[in-house]
SELUM-283900 format. One record per residue (C-alpha): x, z, y; residue in three letters. Coordinates in Angstrom, 3 decimals, decimal comma, padded with zeros to 6 digits. Layout:
<nodes>
X Z Y Ala
...
</nodes>
This chain:
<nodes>
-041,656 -024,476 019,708 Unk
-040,360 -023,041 023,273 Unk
-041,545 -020,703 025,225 Unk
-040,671 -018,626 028,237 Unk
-039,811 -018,881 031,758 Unk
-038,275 -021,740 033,559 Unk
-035,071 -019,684 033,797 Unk
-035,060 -018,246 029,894 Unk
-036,058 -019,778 027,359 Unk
-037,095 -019,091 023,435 Unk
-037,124 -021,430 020,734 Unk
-037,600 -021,064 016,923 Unk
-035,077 -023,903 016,410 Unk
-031,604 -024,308 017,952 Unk
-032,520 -028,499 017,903 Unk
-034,726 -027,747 020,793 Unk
-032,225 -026,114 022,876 Unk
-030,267 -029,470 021,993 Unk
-033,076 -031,862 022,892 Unk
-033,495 -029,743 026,218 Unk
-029,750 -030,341 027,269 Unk
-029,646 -026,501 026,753 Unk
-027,273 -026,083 023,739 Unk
-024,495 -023,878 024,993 Unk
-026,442 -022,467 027,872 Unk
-027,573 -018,680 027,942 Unk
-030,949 -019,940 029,560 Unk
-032,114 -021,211 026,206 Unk
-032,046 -018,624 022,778 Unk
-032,584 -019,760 019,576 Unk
-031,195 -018,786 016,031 Unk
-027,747 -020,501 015,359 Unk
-025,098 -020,537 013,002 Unk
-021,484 -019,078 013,545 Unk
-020,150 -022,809 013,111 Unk
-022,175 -025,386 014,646 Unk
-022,834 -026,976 017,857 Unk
-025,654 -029,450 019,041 Unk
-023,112 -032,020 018,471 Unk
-020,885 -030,831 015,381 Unk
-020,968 -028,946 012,059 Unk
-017,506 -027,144 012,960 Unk
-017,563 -026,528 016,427 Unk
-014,106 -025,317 016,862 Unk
-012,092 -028,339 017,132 Unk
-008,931 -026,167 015,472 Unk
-010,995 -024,750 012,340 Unk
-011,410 -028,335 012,019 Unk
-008,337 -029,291 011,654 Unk
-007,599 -026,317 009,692 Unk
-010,528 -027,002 006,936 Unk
-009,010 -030,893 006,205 Unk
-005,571 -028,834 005,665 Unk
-006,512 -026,305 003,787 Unk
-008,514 -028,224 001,701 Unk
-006,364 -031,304 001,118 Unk
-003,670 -028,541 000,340 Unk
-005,448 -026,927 -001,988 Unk
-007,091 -030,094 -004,086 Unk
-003,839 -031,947 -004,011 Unk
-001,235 -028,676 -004,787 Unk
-003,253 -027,198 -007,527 Unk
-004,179 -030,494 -009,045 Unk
-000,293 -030,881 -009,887 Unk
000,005 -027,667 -010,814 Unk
-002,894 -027,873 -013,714 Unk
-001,204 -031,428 -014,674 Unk
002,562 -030,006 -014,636 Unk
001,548 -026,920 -016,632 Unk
-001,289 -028,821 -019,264 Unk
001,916 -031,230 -019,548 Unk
004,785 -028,923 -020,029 Unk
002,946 -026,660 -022,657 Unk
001,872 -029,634 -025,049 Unk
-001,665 -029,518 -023,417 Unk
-001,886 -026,033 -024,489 Unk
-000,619 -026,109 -027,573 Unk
002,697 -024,010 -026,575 Unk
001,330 -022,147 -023,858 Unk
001,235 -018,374 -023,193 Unk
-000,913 -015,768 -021,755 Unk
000,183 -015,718 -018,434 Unk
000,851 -019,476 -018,458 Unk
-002,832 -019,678 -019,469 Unk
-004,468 -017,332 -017,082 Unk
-002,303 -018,817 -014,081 Unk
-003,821 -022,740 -014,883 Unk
-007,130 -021,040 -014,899 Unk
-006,370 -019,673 -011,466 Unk
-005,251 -022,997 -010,211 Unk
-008,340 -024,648 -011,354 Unk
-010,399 -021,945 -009,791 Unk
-008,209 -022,734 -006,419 Unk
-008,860 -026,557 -006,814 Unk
-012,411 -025,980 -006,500 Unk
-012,087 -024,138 -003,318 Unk
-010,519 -027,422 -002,026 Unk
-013,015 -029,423 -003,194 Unk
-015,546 -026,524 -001,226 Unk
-013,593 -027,397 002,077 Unk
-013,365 -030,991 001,341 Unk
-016,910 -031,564 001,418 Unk
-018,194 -029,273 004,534 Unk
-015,276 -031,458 006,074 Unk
-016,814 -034,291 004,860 Unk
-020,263 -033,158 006,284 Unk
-019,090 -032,604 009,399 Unk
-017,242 -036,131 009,528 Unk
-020,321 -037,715 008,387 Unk
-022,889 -035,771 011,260 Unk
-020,148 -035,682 013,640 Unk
-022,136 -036,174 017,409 Unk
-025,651 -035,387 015,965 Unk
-025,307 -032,926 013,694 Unk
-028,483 -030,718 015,159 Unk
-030,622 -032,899 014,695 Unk
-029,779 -032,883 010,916 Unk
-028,959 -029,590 010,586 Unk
-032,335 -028,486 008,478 Unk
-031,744 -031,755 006,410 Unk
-028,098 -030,755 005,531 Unk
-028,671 -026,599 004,532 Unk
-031,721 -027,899 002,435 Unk
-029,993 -030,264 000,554 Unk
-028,516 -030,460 -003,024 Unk
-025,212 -030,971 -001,711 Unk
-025,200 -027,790 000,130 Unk
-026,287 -025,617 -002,562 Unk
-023,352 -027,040 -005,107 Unk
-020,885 -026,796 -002,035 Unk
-022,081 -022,939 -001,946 Unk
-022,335 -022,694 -005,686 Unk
-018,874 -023,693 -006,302 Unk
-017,553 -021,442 -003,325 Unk
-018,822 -018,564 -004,925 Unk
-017,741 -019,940 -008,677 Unk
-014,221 -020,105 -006,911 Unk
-014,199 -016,993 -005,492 Unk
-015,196 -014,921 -007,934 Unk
-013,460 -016,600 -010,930 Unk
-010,145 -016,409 -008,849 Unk
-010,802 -012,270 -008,462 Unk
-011,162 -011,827 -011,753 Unk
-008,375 -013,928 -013,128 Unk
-006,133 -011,861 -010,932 Unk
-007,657 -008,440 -012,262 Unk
-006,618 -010,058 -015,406 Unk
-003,635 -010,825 -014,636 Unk
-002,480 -007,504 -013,212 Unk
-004,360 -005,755 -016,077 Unk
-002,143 -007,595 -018,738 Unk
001,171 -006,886 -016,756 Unk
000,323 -003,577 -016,449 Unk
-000,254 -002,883 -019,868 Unk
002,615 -004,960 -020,882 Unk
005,084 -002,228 -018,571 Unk
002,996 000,752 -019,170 Unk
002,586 000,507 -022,815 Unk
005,327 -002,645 -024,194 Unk
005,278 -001,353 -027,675 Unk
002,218 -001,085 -028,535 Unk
001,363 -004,904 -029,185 Unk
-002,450 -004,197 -030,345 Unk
-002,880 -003,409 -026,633 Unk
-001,184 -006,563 -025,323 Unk
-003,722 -009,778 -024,604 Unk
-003,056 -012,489 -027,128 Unk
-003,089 -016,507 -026,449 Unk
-006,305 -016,698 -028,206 Unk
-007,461 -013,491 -026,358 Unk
-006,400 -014,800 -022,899 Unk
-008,766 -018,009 -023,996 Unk
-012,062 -015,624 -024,676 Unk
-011,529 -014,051 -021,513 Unk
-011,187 -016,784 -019,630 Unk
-014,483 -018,263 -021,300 Unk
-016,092 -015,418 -020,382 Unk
-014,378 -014,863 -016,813 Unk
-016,180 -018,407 -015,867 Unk
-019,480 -018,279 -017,217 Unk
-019,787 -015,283 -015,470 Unk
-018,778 -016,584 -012,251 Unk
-021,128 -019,325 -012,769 Unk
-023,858 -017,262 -013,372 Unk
-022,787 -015,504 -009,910 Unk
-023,122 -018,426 -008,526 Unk
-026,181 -019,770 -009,672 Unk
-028,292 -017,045 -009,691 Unk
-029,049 -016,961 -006,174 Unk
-030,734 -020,551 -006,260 Unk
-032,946 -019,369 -009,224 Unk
-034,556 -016,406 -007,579 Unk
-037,878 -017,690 -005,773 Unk
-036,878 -014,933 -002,523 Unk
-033,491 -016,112 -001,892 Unk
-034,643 -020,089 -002,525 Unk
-037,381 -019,580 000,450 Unk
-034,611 -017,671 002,500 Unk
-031,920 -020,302 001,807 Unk
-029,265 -018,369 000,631 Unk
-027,035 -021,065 000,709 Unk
-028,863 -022,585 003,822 Unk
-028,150 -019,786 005,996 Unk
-024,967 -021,400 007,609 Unk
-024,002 -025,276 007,828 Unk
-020,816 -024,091 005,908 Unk
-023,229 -023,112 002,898 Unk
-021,657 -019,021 002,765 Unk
-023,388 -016,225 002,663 Unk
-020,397 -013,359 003,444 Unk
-022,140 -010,776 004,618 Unk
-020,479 -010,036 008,179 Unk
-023,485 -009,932 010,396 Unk
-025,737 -007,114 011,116 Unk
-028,650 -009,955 009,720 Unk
-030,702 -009,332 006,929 Unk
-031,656 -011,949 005,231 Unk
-032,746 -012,987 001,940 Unk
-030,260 -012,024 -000,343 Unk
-028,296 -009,650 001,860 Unk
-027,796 -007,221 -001,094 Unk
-027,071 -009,453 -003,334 Unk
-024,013 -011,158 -000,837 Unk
-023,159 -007,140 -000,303 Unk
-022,971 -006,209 -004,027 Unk
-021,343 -009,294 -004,694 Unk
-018,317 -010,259 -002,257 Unk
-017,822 -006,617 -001,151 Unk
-018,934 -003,990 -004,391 Unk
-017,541 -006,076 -007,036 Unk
-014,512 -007,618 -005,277 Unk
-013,702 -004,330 -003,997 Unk
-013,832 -002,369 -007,336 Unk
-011,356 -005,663 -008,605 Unk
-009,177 -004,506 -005,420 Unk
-008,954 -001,782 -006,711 Unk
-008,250 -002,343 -010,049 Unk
-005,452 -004,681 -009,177 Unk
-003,896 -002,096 -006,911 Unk
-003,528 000,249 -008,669 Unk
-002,218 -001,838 -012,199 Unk
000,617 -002,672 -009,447 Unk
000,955 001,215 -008,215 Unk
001,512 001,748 -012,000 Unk
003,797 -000,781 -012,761 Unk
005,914 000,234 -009,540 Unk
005,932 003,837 -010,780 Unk
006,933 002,631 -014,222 Unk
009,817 000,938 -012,458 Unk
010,990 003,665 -010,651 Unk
011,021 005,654 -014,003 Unk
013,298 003,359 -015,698 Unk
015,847 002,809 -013,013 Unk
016,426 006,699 -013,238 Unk
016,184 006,548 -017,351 Unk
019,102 004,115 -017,404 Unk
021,377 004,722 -014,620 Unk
024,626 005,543 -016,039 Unk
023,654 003,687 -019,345 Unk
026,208 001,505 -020,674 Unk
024,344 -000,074 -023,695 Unk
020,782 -000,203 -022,907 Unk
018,491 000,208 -025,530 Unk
015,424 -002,051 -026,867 Unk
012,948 -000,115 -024,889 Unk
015,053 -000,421 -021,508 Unk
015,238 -004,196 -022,271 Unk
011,869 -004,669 -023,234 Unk
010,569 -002,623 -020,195 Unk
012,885 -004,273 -017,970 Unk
011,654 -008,098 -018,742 Unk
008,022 -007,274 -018,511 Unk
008,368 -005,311 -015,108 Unk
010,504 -008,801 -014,289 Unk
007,461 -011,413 -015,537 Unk
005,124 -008,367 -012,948 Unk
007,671 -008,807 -010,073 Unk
006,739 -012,801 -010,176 Unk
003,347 -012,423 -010,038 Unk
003,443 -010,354 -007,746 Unk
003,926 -012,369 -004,761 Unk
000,540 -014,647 -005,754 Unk
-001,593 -010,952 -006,310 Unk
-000,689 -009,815 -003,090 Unk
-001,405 -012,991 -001,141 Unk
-005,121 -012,556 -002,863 Unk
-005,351 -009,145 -002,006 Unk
-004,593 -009,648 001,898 Unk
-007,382 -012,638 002,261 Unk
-009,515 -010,697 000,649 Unk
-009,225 -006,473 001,994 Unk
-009,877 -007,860 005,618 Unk
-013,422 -009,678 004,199 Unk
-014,084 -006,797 002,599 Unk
-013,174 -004,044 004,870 Unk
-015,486 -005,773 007,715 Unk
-018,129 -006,473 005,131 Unk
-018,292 -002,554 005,034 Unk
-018,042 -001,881 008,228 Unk
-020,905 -004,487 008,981 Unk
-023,389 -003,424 007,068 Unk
-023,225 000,138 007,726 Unk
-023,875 -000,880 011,130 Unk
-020,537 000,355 012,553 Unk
-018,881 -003,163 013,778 Unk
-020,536 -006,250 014,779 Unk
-018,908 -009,277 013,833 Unk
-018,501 -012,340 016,434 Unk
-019,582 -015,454 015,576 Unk
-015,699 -016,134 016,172 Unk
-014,296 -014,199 013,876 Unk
-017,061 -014,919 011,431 Unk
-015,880 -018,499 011,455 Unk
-012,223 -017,911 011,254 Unk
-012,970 -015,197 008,336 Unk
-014,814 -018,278 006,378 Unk
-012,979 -021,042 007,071 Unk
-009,304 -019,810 007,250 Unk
-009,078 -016,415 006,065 Unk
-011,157 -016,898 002,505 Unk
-010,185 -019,913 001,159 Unk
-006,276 -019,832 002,797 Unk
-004,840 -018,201 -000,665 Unk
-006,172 -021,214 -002,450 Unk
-004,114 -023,205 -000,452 Unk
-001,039 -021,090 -000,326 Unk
-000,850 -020,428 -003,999 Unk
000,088 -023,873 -006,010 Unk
003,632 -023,616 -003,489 Unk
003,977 -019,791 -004,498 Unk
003,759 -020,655 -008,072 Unk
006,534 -023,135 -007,223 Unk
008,650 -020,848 -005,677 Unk
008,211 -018,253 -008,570 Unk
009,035 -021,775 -010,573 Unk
012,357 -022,071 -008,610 Unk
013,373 -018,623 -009,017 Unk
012,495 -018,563 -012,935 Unk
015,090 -021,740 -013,037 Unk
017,821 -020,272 -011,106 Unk
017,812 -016,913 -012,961 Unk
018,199 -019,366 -015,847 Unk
020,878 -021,446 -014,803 Unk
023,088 -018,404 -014,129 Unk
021,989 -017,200 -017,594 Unk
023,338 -020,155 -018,875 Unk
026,154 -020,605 -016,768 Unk
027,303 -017,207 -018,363 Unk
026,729 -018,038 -021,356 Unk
028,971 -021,122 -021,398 Unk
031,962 -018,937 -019,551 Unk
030,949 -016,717 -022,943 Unk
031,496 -019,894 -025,235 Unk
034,487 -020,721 -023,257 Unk
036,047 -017,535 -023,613 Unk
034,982 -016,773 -027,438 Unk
036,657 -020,706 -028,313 Unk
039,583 -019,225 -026,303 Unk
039,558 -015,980 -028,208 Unk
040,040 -018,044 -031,659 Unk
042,600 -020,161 -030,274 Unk
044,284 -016,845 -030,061 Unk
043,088 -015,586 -033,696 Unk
041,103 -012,601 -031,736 Unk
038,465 -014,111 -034,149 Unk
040,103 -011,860 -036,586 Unk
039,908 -008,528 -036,937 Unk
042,943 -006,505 -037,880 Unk
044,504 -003,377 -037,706 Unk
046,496 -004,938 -034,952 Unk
043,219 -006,063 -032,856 Unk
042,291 -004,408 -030,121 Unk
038,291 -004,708 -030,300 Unk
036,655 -006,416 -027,970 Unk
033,850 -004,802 -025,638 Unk
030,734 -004,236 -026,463 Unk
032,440 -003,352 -029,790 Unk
031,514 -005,078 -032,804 Unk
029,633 -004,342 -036,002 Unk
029,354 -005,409 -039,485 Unk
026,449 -008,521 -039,848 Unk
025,181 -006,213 -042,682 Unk
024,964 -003,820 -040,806 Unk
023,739 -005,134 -037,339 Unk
020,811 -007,330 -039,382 Unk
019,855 -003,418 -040,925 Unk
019,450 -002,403 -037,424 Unk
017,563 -005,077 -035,770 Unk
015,531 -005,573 -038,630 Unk
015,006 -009,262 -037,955 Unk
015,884 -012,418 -039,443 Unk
019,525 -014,604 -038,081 Unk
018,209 -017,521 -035,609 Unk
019,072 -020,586 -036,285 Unk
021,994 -020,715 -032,977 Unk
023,297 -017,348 -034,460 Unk
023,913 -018,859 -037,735 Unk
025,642 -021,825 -036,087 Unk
027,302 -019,062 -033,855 Unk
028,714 -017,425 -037,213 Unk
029,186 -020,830 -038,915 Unk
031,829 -022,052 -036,056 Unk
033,501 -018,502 -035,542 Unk
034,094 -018,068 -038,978 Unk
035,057 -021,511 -040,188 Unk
038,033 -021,297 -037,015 Unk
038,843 -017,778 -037,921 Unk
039,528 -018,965 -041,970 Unk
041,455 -022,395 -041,046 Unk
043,370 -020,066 -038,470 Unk
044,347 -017,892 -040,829 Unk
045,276 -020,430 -043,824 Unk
047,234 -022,216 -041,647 Unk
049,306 -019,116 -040,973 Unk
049,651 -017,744 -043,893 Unk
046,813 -014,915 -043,761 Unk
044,869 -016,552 -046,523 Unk
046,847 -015,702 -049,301 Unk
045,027 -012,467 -051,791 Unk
041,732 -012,992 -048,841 Unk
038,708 -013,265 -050,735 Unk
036,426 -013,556 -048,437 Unk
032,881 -011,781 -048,641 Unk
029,578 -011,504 -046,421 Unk
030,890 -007,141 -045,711 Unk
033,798 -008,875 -043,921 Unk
031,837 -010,732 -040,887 Unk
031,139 -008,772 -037,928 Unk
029,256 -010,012 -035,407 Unk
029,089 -008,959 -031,780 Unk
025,758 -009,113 -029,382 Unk
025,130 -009,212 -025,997 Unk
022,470 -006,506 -024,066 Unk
019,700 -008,945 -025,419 Unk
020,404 -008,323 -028,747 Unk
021,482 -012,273 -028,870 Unk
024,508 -012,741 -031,384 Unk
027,367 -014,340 -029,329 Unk
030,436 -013,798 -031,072 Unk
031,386 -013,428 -034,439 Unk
034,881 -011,993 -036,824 Unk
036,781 -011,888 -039,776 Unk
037,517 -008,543 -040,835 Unk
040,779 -008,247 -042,665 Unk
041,383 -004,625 -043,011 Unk
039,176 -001,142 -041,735 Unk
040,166 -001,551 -038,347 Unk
036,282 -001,776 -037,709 Unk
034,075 001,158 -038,888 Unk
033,380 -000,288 -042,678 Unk
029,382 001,234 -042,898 Unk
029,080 000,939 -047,036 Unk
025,576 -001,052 -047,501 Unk
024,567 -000,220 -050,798 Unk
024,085 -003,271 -053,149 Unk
019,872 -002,090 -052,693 Unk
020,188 -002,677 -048,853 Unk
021,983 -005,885 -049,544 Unk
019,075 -007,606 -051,534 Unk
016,619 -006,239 -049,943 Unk
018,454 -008,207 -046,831 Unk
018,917 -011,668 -048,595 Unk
015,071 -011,080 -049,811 Unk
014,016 -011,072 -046,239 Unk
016,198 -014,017 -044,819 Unk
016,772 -016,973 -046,014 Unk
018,821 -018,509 -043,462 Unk
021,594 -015,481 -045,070 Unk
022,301 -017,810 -047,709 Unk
023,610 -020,543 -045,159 Unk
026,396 -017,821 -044,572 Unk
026,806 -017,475 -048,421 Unk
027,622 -020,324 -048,797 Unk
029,736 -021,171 -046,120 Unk
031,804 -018,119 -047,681 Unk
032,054 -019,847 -050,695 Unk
033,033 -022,844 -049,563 Unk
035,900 -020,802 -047,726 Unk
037,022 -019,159 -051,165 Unk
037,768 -022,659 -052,804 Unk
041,109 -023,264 -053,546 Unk
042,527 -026,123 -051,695 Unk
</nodes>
């Protein structure tokens, strides 16, 4: 109904203020969205725009990304935590494009009458599962990165202590639980009779309820707890896991400056602040979309800043869901700088192969009391498998196979052979920083520290690995007469 002056008028429904040519005039006040026009769902031609990009963005983007990653870990049969938790967060992204894809679709579909059907389109179904899986989205996407940050941190903080770290199987439960929480987030609202009757999803033909407006309606406190107490305490969370692992950083540069061999811990630390460093980009992009949201959510609903219905609409339309959209290409860029910090890895270590093949041409490959030892300096494979206290991989045993067979036909065919028996206390074997076997020797004299292993440490070593006996044999197939 209006009422009200010929000048001003009132109206309990913005449609009247359409039917009486009055729409956009001051003369005619009625309760209106932040979005919407008498003729148009988004009434700002460039959010319009904007929403189709964003949206087809983020369906399209994180779409590959799910596939790429399902494909490349054996459909999650290789996969690891943070391989996991990032697919989670790009299916969580997806259906924030599919959110945006089907208010643009709404608007599309009322374009040129949309008052008229504006009642028809809050109340409906559609609506309240475009709002539902906004909030699903959301919230699933906060906590995934609280996860995420979480894990790294305790990865840098504490890297020994592997009780503490998140398992594959782990990552799974929490994920499981991560989304049926945020689907009971986003559901709940549509099962309490107040907020139903209120149209908590209804309250804007975008089908949000942010809480940026000095309005109370039903479910205010519910929109305040939600997108601004819990996100904020997850803001938190996050920021400071990252304050930690930047402190932990800091620490270690000054723990191994001046270092020449670094030890496990400074390795260890090092990778995991690395495997941080790439997530970092992603975390951050979250955390600006969302501090703006939830510094004006504060600010609105202690009463100190009243939001425009401008800036409203931006905040919804661009600002939230904009991360979505970003993130598939910032997981490709992280992608493109994994690869390249690979390729130079293995560009090294074929100038590595190329210079160890060169070092046998050369008989380097065998260690004398003429031999000048190469740097880092080697040690007995007795010895360095003592230390490490792990098992030979199966390219280190191929490593050790091809040094040592070159190193024994070197030396028969000059003469070296002759009263060489050759036994498993005369291969050395030298590592790089990794602890990666690269290079291996033939120790003909005590040019090289001889550690005595006592014949106790030496079972106790061919008990534990069985890929030793690879090298055992090899040796005897060295000591047979030709």
């Amino acid at each position: 109904m209006m009422v009200g002056e010929a000048e001003h008028g009132y109206a309990d429904k913005y449609l009247l203020c359409c039917l009486a040519g009055l729409g956009d005039s001051p003369k005619c006040n009625a309760p209106r969205d932040q979005f919407s026009s008498c003729e148009d769902l988004m009434a700002n031609n460039i959010l319009r725009i904007f929403i189709w990009i964003l949206g087809t963005s983020a369906f399209i983007g994180n779409v590959l990304v799910v596939g790429y990653r399902l494909v490349n870990s054996g459909w999650g049969r290789h996969t690891t935590v943070q391989s996991s938790l990032i697919t989670n967060l790009a299916v969580s992204d997806f259906l924030m494009g599919l959110y945006m894809i089907s208010i643009a679709s709404a608007d599309v579909f009322y374009q040129g009458n949309y008052a008229a059907h504006a009642d028809d389109w809050k109340d409906s179904i559609l609506c309240k599962v475009a709002g539902i899986t906004s909030v699903v989205s959301s919230e699933a996407s906060v906590f995934l990165i609280t996860v995420i940050s979480i894990d790294r941190c305790v990865h840098v903080v504490v890297p020994f202590k592997p009780q503490l770290h998140l398992s594959v199987r782990g990552a799974r439960v929490v994920e499981l639980i991560i989304w049926a929480l945020a689907a009971f987030l986003g559901i709940l609202p549509t099962l309490i009779p107040a907020f139903v009757e209120g149209k908590f999803y209804g309250q804007s033909g975008v089908c949000l309820a942010l809480p940026l407006t000095v309005d109370r309606p039903a479910g205010w406190h519910y929109s305040i707890s939600l997108f601004i107490g819990v996100n904020f305490v997850a803001f938190l969370v996050t920021l400071l896991c990252y304050i930690s692992i930047y402190c932990m950083f800091q620490m270690s540069k000054q723990r191994i400056v001046g270092k020449r061999n670094k030890s496990k811990e400074d390795m260890r630390l090092a990778e995991n602040i690395k495997l941080a460093s790439r997530m970092a980009l992603v975390v951050g992009t979250d955390l600006v979309c969302w501090l703006p949201i939830i510094i004006m959510g504060l600010m609105s609903a202690s009463g100190t800043l009243t939001i425009s219905a401008q800036v409203y609409a931006w905040t919804a339309v661009f600002v939230l869901p904009v991360n979505s959209s970003l993130n598939p290409y910032l997981y490709t860029l992280v992608s493109i700088r994994r690869r390249k910090q690979k390729s130079a890895e293995n560009r090294s270590m074929k100038y590595e192969e190329k210079t160890m093949e060169a070092s046998v041409f050369y008989d380097t490959s065998i260690i004398s009391a003429f031999t000048s030892l190469p740097s880092p300096s080697p040690e007995r494979l007795i010895e360095w498998m003592k230390r490490n206290q792990r098992s030979l991989r199966r390219l280190e045993i191929d490593v050790i196979q091809r040094d040592v067979t070159k190193a024994v036909e070197r030396m028969k065919e000059s003469g070296l052979w002759n009263d060489v028996i050759l036994n498993l206390h005369q291969i050395a074997v030298q590592a790089n920083g990794a602890g990666r076997i690269l290079h291996a020797f033939v120790v003909l004299d005590s040019s090289l520290t001889f550690l005595e292993s006592r014949d106790d440490d030496l079972t106790t070593i061919l008990e534990n690995d069985g890929n030793i006996d690879i090298i055992l044999n090899m040796i005897a197939k060295a000591n047979m007469p030709k």
